[in-house]
ModelCIF file with pLDDT and N, C-alpha, C, O atoms, coordinates in Angstrom:
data_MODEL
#
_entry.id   MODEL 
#
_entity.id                         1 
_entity.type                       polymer 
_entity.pdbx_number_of_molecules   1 
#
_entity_poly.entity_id                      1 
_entity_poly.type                           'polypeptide(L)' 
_entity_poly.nstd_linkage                   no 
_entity_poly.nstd_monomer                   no 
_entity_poly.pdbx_seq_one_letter_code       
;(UNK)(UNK)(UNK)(UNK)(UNK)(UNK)(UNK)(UNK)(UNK)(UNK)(UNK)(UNK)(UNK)(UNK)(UNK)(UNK)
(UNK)(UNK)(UNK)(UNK)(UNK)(UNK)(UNK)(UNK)(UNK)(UNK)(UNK)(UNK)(UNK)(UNK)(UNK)(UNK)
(UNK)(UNK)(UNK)(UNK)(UNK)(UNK)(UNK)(UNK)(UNK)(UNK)(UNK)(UNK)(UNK)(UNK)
;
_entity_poly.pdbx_seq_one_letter_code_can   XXXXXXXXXXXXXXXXXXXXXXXXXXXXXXXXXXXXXXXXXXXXXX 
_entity_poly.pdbx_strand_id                 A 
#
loop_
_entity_poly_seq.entity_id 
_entity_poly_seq.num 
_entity_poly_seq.mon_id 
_entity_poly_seq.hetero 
1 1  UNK n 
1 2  UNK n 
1 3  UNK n 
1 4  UNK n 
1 5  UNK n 
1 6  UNK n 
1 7  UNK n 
1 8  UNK n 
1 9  UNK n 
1 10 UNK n 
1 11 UNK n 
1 12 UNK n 
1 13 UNK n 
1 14 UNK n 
1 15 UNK n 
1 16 UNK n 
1 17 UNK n 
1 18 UNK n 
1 19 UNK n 
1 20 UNK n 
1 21 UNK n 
1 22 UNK n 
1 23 UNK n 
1 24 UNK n 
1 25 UNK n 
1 26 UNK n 
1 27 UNK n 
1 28 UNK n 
1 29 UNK n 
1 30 UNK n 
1 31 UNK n 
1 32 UNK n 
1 33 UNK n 
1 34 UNK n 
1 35 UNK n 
1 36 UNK n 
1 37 UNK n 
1 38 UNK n 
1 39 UNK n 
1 40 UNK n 
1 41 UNK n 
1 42 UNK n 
1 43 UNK n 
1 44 UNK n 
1 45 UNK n 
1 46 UNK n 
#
_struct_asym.id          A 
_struct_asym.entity_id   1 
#
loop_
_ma_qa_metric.id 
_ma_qa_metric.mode 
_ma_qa_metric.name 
_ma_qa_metric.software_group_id 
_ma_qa_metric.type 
1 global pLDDT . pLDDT 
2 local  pLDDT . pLDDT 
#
_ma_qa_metric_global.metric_id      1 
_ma_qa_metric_global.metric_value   90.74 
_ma_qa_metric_global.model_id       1 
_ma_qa_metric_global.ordinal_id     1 
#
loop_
_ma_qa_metric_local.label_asym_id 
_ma_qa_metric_local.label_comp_id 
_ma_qa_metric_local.label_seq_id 
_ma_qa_metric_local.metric_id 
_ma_qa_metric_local.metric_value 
_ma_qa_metric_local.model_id 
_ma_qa_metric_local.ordinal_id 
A UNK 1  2 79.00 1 1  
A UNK 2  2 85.00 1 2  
A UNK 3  2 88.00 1 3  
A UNK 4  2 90.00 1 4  
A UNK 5  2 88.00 1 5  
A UNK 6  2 92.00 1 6  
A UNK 7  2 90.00 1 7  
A UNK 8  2 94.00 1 8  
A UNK 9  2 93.00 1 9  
A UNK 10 2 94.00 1 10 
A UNK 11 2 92.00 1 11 
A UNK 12 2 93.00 1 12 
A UNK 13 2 94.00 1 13 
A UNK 14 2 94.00 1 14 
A UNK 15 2 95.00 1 15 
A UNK 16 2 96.00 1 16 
A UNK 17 2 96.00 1 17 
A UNK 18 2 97.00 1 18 
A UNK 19 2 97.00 1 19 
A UNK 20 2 97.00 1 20 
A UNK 21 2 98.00 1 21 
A UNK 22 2 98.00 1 22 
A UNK 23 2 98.00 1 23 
A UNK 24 2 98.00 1 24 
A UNK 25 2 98.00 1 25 
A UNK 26 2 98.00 1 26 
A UNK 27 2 98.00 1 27 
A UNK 28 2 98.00 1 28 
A UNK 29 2 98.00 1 29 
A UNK 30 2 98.00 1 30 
A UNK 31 2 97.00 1 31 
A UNK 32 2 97.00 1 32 
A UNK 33 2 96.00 1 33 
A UNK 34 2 95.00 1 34 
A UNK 35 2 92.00 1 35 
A UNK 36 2 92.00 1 36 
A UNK 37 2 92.00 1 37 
A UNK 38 2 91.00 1 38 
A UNK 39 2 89.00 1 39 
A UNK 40 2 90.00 1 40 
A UNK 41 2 92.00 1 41 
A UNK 42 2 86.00 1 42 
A UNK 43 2 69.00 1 43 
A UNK 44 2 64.00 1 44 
A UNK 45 2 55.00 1 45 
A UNK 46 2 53.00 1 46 
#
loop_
_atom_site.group_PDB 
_atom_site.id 
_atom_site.type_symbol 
_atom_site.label_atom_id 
_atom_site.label_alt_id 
_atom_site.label_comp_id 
_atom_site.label_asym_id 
_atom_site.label_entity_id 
_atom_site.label_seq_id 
_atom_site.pdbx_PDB_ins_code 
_atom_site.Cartn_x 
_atom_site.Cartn_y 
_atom_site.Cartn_z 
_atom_site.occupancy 
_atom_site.B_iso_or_equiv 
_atom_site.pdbx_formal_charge 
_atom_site.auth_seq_id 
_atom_site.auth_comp_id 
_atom_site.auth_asym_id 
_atom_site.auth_atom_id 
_atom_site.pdbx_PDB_model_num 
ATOM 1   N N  . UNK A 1 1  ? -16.286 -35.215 21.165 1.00 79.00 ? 1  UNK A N  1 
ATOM 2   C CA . UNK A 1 1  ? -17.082 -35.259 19.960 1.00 79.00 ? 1  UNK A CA 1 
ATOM 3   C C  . UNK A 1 1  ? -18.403 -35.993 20.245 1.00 79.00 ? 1  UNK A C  1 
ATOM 4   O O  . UNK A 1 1  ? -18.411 -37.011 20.936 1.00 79.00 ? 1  UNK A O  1 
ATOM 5   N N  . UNK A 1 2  ? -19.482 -35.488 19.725 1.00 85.00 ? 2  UNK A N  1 
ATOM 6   C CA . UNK A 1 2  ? -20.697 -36.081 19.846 1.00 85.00 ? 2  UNK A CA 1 
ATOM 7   C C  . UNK A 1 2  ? -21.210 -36.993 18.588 1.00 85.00 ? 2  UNK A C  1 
ATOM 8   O O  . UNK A 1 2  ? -21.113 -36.748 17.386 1.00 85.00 ? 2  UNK A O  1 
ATOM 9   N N  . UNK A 1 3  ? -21.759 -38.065 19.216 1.00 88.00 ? 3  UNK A N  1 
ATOM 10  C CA . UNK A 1 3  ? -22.090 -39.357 18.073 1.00 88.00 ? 3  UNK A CA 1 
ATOM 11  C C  . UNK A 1 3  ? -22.792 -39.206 17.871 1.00 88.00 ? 3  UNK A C  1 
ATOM 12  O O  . UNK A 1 3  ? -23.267 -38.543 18.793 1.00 88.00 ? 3  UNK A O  1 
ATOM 13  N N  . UNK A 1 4  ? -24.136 -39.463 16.457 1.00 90.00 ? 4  UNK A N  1 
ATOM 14  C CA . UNK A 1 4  ? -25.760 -39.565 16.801 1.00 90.00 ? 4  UNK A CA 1 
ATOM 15  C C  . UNK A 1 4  ? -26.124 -40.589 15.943 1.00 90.00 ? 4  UNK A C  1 
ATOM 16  O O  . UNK A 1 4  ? -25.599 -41.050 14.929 1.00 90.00 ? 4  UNK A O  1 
ATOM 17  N N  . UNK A 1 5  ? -27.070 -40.834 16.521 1.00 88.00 ? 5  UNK A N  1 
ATOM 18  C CA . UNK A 1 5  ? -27.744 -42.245 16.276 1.00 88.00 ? 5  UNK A CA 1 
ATOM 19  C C  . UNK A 1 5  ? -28.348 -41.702 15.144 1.00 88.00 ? 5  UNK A C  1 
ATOM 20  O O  . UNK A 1 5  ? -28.645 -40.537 14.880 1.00 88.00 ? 5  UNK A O  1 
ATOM 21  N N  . UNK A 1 6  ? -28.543 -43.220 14.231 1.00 92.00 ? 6  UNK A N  1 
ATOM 22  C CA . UNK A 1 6  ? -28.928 -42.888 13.066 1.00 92.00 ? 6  UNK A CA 1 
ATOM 23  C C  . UNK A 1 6  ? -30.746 -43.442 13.229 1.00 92.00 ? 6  UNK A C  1 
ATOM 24  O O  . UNK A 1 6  ? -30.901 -44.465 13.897 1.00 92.00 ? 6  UNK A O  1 
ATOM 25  N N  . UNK A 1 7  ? -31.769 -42.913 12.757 1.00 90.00 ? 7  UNK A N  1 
ATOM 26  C CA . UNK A 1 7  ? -32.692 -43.939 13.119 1.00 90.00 ? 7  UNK A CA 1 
ATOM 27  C C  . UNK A 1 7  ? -33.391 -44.409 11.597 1.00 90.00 ? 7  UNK A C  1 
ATOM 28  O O  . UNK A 1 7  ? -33.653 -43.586 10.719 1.00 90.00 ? 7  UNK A O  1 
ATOM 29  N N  . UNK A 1 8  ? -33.649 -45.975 11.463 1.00 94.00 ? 8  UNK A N  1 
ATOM 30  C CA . UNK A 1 8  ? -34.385 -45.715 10.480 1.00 94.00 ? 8  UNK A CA 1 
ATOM 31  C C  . UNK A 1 8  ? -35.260 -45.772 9.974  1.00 94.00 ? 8  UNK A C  1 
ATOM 32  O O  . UNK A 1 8  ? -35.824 -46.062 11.028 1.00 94.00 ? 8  UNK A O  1 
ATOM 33  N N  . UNK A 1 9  ? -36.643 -45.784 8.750  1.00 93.00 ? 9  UNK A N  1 
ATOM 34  C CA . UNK A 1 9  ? -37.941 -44.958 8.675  1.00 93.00 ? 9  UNK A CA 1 
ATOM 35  C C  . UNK A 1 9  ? -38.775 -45.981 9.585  1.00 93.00 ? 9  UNK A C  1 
ATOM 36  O O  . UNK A 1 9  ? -39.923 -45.590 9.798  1.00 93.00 ? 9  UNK A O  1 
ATOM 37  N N  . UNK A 1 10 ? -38.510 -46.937 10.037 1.00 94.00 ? 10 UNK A N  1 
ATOM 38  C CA . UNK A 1 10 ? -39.515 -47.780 11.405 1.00 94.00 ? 10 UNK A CA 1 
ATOM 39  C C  . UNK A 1 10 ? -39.240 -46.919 12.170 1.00 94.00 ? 10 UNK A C  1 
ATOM 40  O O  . UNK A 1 10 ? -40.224 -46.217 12.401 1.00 94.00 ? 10 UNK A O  1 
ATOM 41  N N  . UNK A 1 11 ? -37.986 -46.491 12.913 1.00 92.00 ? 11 UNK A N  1 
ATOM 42  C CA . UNK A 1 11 ? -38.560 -46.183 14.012 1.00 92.00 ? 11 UNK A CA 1 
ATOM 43  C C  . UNK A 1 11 ? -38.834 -44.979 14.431 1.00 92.00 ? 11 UNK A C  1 
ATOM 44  O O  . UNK A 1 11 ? -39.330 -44.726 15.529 1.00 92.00 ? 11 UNK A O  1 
ATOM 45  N N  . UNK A 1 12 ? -38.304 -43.582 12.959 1.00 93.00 ? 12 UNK A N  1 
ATOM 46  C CA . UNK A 1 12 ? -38.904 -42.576 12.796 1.00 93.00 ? 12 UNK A CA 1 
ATOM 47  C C  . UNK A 1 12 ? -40.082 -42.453 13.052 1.00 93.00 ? 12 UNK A C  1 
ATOM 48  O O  . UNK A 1 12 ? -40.612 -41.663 13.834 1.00 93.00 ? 12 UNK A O  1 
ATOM 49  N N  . UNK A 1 13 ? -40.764 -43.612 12.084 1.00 94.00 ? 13 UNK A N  1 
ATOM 50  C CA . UNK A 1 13 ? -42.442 -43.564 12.186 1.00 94.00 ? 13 UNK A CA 1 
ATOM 51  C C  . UNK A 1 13 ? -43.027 -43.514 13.110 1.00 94.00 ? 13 UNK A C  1 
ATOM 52  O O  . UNK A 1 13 ? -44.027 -42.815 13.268 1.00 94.00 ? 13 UNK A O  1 
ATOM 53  N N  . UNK A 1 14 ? -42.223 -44.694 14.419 1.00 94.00 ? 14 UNK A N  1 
ATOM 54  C CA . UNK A 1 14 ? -42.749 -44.855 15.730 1.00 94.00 ? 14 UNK A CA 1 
ATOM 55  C C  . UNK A 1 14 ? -42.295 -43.516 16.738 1.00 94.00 ? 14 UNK A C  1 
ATOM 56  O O  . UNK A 1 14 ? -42.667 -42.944 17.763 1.00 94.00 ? 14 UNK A O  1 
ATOM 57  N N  . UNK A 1 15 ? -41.831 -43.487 16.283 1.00 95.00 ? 15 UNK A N  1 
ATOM 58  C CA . UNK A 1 15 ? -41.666 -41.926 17.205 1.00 95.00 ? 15 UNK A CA 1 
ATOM 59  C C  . UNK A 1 15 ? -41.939 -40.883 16.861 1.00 95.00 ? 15 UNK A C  1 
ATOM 60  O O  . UNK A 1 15 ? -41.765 -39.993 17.693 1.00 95.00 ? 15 UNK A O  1 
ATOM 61  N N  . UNK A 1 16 ? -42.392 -40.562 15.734 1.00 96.00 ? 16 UNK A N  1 
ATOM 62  C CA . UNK A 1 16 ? -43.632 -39.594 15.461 1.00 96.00 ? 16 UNK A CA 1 
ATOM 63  C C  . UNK A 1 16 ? -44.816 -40.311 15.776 1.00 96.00 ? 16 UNK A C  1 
ATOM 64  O O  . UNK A 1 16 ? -45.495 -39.490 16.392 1.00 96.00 ? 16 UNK A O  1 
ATOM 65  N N  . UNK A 1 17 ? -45.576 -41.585 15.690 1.00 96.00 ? 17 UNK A N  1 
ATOM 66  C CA . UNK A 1 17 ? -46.520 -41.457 16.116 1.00 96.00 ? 17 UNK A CA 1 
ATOM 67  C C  . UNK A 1 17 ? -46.698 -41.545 17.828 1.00 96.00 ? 17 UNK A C  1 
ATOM 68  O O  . UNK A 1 17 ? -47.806 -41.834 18.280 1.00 96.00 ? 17 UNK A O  1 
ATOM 69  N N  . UNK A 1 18 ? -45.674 -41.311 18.645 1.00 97.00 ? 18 UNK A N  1 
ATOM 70  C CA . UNK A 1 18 ? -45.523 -41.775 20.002 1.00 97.00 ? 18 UNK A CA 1 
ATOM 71  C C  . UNK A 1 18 ? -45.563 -40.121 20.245 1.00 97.00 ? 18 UNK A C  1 
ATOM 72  O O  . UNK A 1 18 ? -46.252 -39.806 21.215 1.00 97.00 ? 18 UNK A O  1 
ATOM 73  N N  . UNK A 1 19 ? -45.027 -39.167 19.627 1.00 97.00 ? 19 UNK A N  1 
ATOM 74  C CA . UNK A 1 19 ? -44.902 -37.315 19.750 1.00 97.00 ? 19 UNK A CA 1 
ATOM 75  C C  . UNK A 1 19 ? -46.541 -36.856 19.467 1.00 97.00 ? 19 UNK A C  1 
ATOM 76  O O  . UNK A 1 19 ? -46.945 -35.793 19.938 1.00 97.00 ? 19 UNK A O  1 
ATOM 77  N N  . UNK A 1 20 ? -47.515 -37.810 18.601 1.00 97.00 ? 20 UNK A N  1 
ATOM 78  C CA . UNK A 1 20 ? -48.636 -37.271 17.877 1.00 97.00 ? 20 UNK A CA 1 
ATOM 79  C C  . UNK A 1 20 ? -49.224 -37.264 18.907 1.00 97.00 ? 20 UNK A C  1 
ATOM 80  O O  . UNK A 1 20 ? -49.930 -36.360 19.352 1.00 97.00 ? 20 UNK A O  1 
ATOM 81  N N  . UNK A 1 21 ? -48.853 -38.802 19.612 1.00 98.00 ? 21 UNK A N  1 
ATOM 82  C CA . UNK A 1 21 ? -49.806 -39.370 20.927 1.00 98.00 ? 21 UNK A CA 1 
ATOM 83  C C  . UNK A 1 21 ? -49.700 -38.297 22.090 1.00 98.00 ? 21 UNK A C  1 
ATOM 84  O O  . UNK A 1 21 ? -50.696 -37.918 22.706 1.00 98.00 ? 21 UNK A O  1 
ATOM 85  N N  . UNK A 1 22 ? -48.955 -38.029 22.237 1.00 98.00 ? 22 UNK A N  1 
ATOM 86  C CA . UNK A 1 22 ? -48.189 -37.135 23.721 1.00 98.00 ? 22 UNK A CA 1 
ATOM 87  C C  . UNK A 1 22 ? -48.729 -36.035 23.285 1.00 98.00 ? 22 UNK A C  1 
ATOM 88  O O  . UNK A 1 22 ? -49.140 -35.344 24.218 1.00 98.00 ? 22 UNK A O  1 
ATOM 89  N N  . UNK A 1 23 ? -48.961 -35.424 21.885 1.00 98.00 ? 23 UNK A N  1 
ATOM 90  C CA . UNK A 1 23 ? -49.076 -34.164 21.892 1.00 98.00 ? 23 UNK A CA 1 
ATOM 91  C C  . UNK A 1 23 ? -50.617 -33.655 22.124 1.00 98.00 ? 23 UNK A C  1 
ATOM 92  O O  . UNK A 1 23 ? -51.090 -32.664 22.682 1.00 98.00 ? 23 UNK A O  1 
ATOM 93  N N  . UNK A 1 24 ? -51.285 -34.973 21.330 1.00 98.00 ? 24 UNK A N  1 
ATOM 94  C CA . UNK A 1 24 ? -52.960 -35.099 21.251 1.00 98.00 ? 24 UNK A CA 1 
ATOM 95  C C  . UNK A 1 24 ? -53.524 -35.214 23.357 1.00 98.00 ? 24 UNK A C  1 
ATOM 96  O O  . UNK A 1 24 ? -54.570 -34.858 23.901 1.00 98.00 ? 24 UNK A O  1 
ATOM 97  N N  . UNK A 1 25 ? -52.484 -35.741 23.836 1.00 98.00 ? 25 UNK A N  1 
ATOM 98  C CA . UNK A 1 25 ? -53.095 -36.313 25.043 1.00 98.00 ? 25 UNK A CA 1 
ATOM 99  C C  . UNK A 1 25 ? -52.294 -35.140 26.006 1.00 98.00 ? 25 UNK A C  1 
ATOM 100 O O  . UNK A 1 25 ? -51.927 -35.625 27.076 1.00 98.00 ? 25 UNK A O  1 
ATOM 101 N N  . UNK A 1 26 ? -52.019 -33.981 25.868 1.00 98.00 ? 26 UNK A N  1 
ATOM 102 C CA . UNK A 1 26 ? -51.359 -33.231 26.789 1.00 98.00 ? 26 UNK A CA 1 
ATOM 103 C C  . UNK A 1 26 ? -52.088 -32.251 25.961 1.00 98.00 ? 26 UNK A C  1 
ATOM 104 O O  . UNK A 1 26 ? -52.367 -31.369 26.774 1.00 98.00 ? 26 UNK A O  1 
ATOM 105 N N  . UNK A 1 27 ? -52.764 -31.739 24.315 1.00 98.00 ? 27 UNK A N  1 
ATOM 106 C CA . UNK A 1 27 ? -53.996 -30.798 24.421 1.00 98.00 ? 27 UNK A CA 1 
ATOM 107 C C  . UNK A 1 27 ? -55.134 -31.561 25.369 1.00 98.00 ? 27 UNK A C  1 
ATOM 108 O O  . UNK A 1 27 ? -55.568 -30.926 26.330 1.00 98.00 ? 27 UNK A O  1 
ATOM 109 N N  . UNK A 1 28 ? -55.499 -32.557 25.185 1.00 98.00 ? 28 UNK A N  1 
ATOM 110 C CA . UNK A 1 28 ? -56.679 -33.082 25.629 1.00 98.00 ? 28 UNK A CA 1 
ATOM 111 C C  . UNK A 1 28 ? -56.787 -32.634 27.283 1.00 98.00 ? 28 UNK A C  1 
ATOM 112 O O  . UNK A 1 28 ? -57.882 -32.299 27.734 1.00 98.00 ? 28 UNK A O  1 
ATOM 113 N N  . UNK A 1 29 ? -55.659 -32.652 28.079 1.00 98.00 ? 29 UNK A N  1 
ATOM 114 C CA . UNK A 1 29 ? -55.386 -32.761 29.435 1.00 98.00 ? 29 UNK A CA 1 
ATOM 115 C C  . UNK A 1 29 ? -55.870 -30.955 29.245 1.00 98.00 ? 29 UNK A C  1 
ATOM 116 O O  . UNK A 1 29 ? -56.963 -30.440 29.483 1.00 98.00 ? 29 UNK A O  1 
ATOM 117 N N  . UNK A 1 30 ? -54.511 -30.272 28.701 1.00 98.00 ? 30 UNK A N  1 
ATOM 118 C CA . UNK A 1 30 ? -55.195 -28.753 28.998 1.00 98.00 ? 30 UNK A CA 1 
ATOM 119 C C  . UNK A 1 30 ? -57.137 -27.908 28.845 1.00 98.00 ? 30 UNK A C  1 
ATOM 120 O O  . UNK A 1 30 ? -57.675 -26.962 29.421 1.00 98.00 ? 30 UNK A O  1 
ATOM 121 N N  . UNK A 1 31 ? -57.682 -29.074 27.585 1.00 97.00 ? 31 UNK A N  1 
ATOM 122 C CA . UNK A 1 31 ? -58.980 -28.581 27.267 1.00 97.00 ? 31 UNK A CA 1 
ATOM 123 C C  . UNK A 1 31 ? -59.584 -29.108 28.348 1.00 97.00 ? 31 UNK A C  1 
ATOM 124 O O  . UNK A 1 31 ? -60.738 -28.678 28.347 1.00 97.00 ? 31 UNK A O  1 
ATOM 125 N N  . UNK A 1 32 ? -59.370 -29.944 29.437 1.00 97.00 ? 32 UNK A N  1 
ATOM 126 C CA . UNK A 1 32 ? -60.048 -30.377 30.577 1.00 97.00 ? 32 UNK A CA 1 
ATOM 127 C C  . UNK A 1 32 ? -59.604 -29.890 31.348 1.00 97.00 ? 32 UNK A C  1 
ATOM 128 O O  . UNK A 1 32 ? -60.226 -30.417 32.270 1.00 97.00 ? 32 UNK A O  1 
ATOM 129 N N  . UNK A 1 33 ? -58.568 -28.840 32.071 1.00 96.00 ? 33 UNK A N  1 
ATOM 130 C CA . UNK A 1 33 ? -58.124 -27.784 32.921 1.00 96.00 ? 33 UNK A CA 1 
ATOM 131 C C  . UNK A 1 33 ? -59.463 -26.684 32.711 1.00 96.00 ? 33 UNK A C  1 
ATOM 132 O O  . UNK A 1 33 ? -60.312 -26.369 33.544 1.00 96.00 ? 33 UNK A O  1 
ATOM 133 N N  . UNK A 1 34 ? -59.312 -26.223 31.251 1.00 95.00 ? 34 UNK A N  1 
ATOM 134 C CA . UNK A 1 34 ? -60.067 -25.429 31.261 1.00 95.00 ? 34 UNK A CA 1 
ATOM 135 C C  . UNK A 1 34 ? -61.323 -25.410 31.223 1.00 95.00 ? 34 UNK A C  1 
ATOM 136 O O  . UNK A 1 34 ? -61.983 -24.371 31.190 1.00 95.00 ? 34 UNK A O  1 
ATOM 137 N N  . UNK A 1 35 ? -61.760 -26.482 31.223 1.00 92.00 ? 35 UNK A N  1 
ATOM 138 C CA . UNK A 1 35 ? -63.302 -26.479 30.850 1.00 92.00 ? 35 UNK A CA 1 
ATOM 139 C C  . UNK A 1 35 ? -63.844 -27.095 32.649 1.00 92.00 ? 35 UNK A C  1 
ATOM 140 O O  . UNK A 1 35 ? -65.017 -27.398 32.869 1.00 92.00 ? 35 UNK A O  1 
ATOM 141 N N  . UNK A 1 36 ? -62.874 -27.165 33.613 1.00 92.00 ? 36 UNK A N  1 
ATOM 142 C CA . UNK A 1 36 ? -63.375 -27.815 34.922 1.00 92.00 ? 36 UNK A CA 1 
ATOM 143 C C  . UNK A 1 36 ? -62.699 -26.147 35.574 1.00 92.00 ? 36 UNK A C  1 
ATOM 144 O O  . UNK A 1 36 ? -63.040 -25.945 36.740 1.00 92.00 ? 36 UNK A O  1 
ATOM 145 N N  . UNK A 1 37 ? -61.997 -25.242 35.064 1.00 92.00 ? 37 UNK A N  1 
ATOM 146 C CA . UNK A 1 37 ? -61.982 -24.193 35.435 1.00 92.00 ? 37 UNK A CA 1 
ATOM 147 C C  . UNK A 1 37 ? -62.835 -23.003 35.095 1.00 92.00 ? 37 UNK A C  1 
ATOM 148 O O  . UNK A 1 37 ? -62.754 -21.932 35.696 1.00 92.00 ? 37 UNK A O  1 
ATOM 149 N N  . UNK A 1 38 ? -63.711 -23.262 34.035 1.00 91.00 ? 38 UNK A N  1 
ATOM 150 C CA . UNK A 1 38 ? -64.681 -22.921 33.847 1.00 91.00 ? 38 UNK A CA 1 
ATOM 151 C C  . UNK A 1 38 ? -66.096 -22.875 34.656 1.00 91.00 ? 38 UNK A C  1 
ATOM 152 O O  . UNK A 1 38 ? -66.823 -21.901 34.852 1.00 91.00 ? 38 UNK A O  1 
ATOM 153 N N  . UNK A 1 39 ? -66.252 -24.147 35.039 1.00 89.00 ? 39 UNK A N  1 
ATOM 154 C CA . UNK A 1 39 ? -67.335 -24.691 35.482 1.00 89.00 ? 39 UNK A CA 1 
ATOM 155 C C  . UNK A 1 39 ? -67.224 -24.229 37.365 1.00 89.00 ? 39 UNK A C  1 
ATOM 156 O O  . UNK A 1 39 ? -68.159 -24.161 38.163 1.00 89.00 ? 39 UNK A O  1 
ATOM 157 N N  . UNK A 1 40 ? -65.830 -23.991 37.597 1.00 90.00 ? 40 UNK A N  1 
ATOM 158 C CA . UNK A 1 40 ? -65.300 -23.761 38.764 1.00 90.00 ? 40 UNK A CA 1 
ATOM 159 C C  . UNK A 1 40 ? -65.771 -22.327 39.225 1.00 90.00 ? 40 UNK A C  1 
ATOM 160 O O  . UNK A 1 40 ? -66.276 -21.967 40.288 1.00 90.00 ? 40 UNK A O  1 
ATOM 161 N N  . UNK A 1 41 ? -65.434 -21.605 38.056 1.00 92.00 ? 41 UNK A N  1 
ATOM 162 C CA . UNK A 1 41 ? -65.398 -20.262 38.264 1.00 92.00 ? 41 UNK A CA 1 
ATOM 163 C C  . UNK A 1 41 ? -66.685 -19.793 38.015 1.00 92.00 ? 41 UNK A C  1 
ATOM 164 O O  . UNK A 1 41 ? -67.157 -19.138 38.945 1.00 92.00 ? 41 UNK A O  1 
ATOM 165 N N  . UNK A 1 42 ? -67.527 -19.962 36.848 1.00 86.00 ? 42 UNK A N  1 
ATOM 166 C CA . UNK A 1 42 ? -68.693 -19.707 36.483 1.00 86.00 ? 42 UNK A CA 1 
ATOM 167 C C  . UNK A 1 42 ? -69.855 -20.113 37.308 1.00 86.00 ? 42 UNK A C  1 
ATOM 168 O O  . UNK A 1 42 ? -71.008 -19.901 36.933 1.00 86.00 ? 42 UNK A O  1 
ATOM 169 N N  . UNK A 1 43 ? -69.581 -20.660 38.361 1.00 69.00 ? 43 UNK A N  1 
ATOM 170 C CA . UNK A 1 43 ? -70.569 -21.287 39.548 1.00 69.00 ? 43 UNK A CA 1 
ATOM 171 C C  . UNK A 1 43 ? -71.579 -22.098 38.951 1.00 69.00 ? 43 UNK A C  1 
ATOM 172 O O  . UNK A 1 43 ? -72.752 -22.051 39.322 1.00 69.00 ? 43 UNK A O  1 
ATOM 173 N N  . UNK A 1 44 ? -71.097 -22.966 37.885 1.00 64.00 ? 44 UNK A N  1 
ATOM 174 C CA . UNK A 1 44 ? -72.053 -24.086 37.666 1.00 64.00 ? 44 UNK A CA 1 
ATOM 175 C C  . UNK A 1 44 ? -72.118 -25.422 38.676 1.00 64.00 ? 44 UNK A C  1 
ATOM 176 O O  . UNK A 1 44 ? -73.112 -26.126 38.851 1.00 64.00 ? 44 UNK A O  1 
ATOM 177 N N  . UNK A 1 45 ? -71.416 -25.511 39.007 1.00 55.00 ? 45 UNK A N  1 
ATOM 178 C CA . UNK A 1 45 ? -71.239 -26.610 40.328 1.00 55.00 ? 45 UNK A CA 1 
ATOM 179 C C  . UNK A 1 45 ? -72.020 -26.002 41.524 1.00 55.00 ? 45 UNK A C  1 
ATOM 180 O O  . UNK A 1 45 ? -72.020 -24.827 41.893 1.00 55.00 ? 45 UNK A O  1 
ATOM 181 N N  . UNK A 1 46 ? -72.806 -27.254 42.145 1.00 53.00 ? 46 UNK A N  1 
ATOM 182 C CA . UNK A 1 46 ? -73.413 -26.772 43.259 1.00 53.00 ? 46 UNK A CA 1 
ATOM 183 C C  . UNK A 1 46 ? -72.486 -27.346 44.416 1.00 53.00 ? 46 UNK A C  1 
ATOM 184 O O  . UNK A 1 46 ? -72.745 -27.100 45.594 1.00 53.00 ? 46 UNK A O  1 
#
């Protein structure tokens, strides 16, 4: 049988804002893939 933790609205809160963080900073990481694959491909770099 499986147990589950109960959590309560502290540390809900903190772990949605710890998912907001991760989620904001892993788009941020992909819009800088693409925008240095851009610059890669488009021969703006000398």
């Amino acid at each position: 049988m499986i147990e589950t933790v109960k959590l309560n609205e502290a540390q809900k809160k903190s772990r949605r804002g710890r998912n907001v963080a991760l989620g904001l900073l892993l788009a941020a990481l992909v819009v800088l893939f693409y925008i240095v694959t851009l610059i890669k491909i488009g021969g703006f770099a000398n």
